[in-house]
Backbone as XML, in Angstrom:
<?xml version="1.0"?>
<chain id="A" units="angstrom">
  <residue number="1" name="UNK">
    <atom name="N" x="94.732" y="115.163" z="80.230"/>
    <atom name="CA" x="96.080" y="115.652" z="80.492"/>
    <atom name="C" x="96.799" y="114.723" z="81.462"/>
  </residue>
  <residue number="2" name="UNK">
    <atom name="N" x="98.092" y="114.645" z="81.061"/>
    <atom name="CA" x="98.426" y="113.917" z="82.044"/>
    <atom name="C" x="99.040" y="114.875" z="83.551"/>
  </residue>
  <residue number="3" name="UNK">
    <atom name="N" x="98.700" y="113.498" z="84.833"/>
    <atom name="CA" x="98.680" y="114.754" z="85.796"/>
    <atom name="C" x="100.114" y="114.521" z="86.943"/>
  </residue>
  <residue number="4" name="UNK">
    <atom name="N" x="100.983" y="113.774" z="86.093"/>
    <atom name="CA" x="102.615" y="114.286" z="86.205"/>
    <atom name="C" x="103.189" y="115.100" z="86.501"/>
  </residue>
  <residue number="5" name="UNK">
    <atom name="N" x="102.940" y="116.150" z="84.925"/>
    <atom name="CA" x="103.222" y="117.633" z="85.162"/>
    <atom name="C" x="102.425" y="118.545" z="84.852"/>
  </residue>
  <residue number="6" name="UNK">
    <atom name="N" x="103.232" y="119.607" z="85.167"/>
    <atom name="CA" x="102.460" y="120.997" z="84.730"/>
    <atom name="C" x="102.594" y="121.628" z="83.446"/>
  </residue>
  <residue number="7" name="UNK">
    <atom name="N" x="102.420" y="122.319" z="82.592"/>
    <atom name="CA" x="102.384" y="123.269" z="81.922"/>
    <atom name="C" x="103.498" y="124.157" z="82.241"/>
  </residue>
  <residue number="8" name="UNK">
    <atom name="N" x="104.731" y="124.488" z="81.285"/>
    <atom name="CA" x="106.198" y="124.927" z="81.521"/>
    <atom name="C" x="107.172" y="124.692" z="82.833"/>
  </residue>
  <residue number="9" name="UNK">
    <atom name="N" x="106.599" y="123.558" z="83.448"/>
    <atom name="CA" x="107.337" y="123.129" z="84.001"/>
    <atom name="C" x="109.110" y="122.228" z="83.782"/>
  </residue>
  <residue number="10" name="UNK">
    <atom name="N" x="110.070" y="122.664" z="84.677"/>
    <atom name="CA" x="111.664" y="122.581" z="84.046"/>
    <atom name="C" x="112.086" y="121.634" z="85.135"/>
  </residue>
  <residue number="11" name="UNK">
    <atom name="N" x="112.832" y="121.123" z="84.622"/>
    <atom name="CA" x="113.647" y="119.769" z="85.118"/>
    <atom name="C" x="114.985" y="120.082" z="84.890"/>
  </residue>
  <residue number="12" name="UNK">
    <atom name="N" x="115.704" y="119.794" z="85.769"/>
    <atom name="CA" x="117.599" y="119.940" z="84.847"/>
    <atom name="C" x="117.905" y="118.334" z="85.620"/>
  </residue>
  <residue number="13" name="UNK">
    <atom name="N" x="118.868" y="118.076" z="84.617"/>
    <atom name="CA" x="119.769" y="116.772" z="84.571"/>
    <atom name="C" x="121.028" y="117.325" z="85.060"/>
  </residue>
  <residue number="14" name="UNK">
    <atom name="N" x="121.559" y="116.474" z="86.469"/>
    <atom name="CA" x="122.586" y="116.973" z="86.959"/>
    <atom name="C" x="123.727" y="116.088" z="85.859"/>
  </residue>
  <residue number="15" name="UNK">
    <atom name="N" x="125.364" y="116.447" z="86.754"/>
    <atom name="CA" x="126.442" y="115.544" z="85.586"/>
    <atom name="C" x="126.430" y="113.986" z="85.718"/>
  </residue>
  <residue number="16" name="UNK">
    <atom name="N" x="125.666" y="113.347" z="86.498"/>
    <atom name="CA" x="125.358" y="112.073" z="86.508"/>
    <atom name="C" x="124.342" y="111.357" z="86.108"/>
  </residue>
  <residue number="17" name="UNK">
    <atom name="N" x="124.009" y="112.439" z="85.207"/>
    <atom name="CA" x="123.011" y="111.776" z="84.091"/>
    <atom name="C" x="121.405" y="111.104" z="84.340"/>
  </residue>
  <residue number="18" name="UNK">
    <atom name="N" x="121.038" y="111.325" z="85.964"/>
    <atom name="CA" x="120.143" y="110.405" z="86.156"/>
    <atom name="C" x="118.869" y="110.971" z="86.354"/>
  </residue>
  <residue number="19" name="UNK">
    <atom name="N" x="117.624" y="110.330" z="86.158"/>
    <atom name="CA" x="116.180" y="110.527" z="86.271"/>
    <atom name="C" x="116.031" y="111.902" z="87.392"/>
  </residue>
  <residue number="20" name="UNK">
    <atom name="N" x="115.800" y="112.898" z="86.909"/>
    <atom name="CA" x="115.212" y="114.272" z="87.907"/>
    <atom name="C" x="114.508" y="113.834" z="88.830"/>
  </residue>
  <residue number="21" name="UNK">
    <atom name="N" x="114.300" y="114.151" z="90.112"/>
    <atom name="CA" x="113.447" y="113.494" z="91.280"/>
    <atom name="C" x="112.044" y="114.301" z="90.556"/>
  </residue>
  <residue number="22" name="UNK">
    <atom name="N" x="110.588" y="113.555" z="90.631"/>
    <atom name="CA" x="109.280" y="113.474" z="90.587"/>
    <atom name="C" x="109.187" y="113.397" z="88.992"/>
  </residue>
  <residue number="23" name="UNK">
    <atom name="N" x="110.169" y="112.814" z="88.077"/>
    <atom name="CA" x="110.222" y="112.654" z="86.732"/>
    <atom name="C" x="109.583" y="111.491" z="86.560"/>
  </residue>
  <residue number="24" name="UNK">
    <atom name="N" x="108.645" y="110.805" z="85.041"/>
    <atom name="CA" x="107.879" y="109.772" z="85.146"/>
    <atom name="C" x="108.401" y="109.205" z="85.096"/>
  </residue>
  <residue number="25" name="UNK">
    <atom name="N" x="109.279" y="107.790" z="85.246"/>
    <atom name="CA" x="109.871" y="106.494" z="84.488"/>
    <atom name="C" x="109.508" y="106.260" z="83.675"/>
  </residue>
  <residue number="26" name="UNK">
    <atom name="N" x="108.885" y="106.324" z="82.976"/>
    <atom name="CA" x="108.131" y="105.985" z="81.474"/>
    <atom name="C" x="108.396" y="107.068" z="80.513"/>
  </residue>
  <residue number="27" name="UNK">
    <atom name="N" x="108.330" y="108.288" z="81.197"/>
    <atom name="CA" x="108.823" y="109.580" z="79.680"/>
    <atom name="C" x="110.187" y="109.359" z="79.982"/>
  </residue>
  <residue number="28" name="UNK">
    <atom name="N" x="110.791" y="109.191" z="81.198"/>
    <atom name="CA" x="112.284" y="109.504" z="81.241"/>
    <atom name="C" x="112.538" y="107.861" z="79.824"/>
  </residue>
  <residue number="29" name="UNK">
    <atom name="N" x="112.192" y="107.322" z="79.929"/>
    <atom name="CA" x="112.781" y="105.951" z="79.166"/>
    <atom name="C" x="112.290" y="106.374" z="77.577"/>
  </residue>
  <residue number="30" name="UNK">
    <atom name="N" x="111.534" y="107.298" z="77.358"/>
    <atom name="CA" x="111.590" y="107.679" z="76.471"/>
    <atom name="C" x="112.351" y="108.581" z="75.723"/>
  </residue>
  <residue number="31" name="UNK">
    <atom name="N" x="112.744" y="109.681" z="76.351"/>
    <atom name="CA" x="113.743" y="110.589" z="76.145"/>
    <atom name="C" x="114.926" y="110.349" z="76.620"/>
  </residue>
  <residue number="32" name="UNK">
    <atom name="N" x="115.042" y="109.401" z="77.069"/>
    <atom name="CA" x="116.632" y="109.295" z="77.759"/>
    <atom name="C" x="117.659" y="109.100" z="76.559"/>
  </residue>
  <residue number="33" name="UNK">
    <atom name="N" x="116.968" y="108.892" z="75.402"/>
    <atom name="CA" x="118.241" y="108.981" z="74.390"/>
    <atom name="C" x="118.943" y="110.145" z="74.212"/>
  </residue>
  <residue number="34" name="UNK">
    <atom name="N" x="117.639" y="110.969" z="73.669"/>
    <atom name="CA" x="118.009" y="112.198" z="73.290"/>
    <atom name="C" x="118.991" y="113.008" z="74.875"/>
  </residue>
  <residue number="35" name="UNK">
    <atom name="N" x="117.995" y="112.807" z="75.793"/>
    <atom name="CA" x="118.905" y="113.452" z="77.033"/>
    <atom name="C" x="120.770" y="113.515" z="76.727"/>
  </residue>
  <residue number="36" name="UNK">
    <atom name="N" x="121.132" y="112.529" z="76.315"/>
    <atom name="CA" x="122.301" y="111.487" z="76.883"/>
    <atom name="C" x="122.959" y="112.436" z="75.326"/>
  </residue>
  <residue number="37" name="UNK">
    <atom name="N" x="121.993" y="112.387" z="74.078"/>
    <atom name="CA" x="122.815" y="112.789" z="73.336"/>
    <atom name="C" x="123.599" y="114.218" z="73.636"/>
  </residue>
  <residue number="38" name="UNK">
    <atom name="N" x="122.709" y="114.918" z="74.167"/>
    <atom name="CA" x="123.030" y="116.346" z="74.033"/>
    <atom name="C" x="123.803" y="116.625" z="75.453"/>
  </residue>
  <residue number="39" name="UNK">
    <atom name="N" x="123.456" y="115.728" z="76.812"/>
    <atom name="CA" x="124.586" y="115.869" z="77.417"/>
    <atom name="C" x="126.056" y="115.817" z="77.065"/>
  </residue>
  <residue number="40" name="UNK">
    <atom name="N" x="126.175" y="114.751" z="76.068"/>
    <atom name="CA" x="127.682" y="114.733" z="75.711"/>
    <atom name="C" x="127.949" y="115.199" z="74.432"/>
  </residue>
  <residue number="41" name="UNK">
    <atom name="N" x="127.390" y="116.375" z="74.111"/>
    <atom name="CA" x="127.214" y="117.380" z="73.437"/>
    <atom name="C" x="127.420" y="117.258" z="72.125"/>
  </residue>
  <residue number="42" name="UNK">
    <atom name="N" x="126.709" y="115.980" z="71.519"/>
    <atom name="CA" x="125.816" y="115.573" z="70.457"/>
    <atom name="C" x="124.700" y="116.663" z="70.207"/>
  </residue>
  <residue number="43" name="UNK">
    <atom name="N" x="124.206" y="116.546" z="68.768"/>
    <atom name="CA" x="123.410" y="117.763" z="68.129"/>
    <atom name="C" x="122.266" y="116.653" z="67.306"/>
  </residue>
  <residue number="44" name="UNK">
    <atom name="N" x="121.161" y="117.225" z="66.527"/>
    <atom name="CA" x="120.426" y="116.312" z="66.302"/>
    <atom name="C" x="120.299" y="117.561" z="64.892"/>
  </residue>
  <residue number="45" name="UNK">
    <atom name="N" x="121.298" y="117.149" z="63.617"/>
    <atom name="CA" x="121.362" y="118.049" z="62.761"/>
    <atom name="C" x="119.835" y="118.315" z="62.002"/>
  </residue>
  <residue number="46" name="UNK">
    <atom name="N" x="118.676" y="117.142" z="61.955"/>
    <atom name="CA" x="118.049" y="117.569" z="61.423"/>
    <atom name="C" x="116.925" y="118.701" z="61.953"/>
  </residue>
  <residue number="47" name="UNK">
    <atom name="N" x="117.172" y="118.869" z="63.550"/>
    <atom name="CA" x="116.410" y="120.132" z="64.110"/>
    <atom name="C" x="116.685" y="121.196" z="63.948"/>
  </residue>
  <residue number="48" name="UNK">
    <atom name="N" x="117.733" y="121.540" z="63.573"/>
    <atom name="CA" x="118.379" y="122.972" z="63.245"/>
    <atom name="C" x="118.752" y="123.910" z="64.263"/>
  </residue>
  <residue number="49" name="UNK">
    <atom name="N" x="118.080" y="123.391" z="65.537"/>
    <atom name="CA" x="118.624" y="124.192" z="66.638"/>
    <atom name="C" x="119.987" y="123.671" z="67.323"/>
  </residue>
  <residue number="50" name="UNK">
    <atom name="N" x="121.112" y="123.894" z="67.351"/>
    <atom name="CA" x="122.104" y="122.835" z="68.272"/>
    <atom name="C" x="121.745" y="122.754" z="69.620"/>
  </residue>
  <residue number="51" name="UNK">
    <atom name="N" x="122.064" y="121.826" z="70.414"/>
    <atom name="CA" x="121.442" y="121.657" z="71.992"/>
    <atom name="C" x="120.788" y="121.670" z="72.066"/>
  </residue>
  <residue number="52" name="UNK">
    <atom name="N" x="119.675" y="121.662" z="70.904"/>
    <atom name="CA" x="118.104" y="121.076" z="71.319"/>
    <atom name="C" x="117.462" y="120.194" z="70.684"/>
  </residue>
  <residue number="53" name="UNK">
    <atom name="N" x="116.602" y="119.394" z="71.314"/>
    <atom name="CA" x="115.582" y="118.202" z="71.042"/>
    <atom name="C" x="114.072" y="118.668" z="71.564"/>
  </residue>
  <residue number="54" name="UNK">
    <atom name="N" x="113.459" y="117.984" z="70.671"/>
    <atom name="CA" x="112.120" y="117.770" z="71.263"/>
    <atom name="C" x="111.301" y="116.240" z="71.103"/>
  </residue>
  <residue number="55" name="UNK">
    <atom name="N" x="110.811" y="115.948" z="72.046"/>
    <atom name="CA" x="110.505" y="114.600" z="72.110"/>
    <atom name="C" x="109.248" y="114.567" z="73.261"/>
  </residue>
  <residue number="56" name="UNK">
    <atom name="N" x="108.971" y="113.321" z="72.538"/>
    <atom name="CA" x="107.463" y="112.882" z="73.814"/>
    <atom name="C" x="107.851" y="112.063" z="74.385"/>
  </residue>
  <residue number="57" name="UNK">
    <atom name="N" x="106.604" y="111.754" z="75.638"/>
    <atom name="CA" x="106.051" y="110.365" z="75.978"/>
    <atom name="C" x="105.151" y="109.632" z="75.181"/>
  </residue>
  <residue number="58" name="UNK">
    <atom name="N" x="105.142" y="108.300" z="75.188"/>
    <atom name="CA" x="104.346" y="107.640" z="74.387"/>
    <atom name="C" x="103.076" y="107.107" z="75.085"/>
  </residue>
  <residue number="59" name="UNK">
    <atom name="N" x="103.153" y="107.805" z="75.872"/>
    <atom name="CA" x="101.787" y="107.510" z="76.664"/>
    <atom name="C" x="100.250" y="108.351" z="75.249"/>
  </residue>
  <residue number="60" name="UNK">
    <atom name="N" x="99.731" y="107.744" z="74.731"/>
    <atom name="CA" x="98.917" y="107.549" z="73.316"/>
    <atom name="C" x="97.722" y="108.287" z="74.222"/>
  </residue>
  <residue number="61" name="UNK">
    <atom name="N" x="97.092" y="108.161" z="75.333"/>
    <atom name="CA" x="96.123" y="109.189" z="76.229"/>
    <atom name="C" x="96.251" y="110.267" z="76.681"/>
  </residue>
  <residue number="62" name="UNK">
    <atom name="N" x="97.537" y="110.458" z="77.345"/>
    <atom name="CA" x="97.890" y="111.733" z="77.576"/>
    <atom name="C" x="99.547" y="112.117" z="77.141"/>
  </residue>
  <residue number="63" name="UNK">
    <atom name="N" x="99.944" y="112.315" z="75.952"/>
    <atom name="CA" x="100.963" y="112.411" z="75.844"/>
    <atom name="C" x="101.710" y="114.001" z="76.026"/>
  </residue>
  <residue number="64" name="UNK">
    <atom name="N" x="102.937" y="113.860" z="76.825"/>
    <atom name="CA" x="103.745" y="115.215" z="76.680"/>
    <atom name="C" x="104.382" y="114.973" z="76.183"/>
  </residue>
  <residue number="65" name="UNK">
    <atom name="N" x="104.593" y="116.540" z="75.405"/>
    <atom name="CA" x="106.000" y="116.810" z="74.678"/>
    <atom name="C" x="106.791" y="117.777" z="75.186"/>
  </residue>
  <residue number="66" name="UNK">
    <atom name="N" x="108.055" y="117.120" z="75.490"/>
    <atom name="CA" x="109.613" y="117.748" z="76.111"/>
    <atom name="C" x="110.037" y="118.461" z="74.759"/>
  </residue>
  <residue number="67" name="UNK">
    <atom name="N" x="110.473" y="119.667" z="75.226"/>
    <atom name="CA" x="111.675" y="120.255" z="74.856"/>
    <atom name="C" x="112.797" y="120.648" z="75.635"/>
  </residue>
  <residue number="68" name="UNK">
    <atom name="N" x="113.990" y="119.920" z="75.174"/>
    <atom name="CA" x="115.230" y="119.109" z="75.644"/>
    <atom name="C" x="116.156" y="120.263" z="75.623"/>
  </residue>
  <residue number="69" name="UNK">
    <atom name="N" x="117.128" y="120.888" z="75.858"/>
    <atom name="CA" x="117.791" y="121.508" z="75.868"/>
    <atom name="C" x="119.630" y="121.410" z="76.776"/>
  </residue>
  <residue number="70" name="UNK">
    <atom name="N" x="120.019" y="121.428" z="76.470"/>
    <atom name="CA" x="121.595" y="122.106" z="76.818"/>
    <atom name="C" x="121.827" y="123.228" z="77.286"/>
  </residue>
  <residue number="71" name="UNK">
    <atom name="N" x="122.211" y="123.324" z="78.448"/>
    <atom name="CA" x="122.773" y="124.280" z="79.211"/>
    <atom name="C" x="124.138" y="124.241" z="79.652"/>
  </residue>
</chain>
């Protein structure tokens, strides 16, 4: 596991768009697309949910998977 985070642990992205304090640099550079899409309230039609994404880290040993959301 990776020992980053926890298990349902939440992060919010303030309006300046930038890396959550104790966030990895490496997942954030991974998801930072999707982040960015749905901040500026882009949809990702083939998920079916609007305002939401789900996405990993590519860390191939311990990988997490984010689910992205809009608030």
């Amino acid at each position: 596991m990776c020992e980053v985070y926890k298990d349902g642990q939440v992060f919010y992205v303030g309006d300046n768009g930038r890396m959550p304090e104790g966030f990895c640099g490496w997942a954030w550079d991974d998801i930072y697309k999707d982040v960015q899409t749905l901040r500026f309230n882009g949809d990702f039609s083939w998920f079916g949910e609007p305002g939401v994404s789900v996405n990993c880290c590519t860390d191939g040993l311990r990988p997490v998977v984010f689910k992205i959301e809009r608030v």
